[in-house]
matplotlib code that plots the C-alpha trace (Angstrom):
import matplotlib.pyplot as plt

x = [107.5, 105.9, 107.0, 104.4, 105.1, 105.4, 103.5, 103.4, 102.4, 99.1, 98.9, 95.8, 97.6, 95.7, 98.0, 97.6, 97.8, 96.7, 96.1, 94.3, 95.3, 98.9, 98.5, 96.8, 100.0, 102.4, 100.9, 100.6, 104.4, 105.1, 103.2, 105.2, 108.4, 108.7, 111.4, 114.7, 117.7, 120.2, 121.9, 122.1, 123.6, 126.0, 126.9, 127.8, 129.8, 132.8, 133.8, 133.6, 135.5, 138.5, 138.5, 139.0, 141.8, 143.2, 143.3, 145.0, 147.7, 148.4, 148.6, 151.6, 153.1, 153.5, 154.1, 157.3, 158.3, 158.8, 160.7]
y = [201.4, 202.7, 199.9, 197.2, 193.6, 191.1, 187.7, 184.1, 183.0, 180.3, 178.1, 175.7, 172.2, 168.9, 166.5, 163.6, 160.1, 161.3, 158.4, 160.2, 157.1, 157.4, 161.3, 160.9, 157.9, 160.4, 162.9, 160.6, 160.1, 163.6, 164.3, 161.3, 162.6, 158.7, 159.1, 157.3, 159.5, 156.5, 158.8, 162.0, 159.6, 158.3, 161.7, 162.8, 159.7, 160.4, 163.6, 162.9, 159.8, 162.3, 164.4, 162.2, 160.8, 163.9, 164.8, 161.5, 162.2, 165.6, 163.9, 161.8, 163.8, 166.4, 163.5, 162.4, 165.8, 166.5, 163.3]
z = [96.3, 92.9, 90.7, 89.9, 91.4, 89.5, 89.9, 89.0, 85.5, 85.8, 83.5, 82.5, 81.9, 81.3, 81.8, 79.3, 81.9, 85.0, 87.8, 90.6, 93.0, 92.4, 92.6, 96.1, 97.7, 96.4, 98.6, 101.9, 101.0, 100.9, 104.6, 106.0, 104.7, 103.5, 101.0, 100.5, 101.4, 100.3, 97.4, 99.7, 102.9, 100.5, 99.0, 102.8, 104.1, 101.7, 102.5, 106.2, 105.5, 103.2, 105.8, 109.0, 106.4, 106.0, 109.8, 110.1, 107.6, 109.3, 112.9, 112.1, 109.8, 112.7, 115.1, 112.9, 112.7, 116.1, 116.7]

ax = plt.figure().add_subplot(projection="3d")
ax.plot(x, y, z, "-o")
ax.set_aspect("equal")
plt.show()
């Protein structure tokens, strides 16, 4: 309430090789959402795939037991 917020630092940066026209396909990119998911797909089929394993496992280890 009496404290001071605190903000953002700015900074002035020039980049050194900027390509406006690769700047500008990035963006469209961006607004489409038109990225490649592959890695995060990938990263989210194997613990699905351990765990329906896993549920498995447990399934007949109770089945056997009750035999």
């Amino acid at each position: 309430m009496f404290l001071k917020r605190t903000q953002n630092k700015k900074f002035d940066h020039i980049p050194r090789f900027y390509k406006p026209e690769e700047d500008e396909t990035e963006r469209r990119k961006r607004r489409l959402k038109f990225r490649s998911n592959s890695k995060s797909r990938k990263k989210m089929k194997i613990p699905v795939v351990l765990l329906l394993l896993l549920a498995i496992i447990i399934y007949f280890i109770v089945k056997l037991n009750t035999m």
